[in-house]
N, C-alpha and C positions, 0 to 999 in steps of 0.2 A: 504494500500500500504506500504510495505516497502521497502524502499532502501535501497540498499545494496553499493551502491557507487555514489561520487557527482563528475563531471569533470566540469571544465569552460575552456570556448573555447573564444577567440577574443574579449579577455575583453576590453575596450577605456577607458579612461579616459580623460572627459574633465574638465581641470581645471578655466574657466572662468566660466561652471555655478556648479561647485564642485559633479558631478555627474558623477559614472561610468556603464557600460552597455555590456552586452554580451550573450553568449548562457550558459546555465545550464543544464548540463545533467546529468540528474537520472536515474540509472539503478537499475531495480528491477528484483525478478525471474522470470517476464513475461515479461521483457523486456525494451525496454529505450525509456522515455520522452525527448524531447525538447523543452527546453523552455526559450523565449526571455528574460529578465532579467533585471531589472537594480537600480543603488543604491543612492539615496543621503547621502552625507558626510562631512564633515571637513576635509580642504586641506591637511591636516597632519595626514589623517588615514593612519593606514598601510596597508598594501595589505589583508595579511592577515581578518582585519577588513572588507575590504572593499570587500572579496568574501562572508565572511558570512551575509553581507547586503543583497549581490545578493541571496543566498541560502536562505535566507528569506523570501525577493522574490519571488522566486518559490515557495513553499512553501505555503504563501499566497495566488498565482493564484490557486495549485493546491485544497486547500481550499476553493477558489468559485466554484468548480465545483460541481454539485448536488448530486451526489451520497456520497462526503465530506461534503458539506456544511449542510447537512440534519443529516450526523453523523450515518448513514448507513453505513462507511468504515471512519476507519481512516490513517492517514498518518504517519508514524513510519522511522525512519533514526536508522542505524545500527550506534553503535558508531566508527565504524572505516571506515566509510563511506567517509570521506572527503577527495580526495583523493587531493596530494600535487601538485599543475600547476608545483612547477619551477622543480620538478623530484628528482628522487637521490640525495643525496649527494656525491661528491670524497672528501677520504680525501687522499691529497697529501702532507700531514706534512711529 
């Protein structure tokens, strides 16, 4: 499998038990996974940090699944894959 792009969707963060959680979506040439997600951290990750937990995450689930886990197919991220939640930037200087 390779992906060609990562989105996160309705990320939470609960800070009483320092865990955050949301959907992860991978989109490859045949199409897009969804998949539930979620991260343990330190109070003071940053966001950033704290979505590559989750894409890790995935990641790891989609590595239990048998046609992966056997090593019959592997799982490949495009390096420009990771696509940015907060969006564009404006610069208004």
């Amino acid at each position: 499998m390779y992906i060609t792009r990562v989105e996160f969707d309705t990320v939470t963060y609960d800070g009483s038990q320092g865990v955050s959680w949301g959907a992860v979506k991978l989109t490859t040439r045949a199409g897009t996974i969804v998949l539930h997600c979620s991260a343990a951290h330190a109070d003071d990750a940053s966001r950033q940090d704290i979505l590559h937990l989750m894409l890790d995450n995935a990641i790891a689930q989609l590595k239990r699944m048998p046609e992966y886990r056997t090593g019959q197919r592997q799982v490949e991220l495009a390096a420009d894959a990771l696509h940015d939640p907060t969006g564009p930037k404006a610069n208004n200087a």
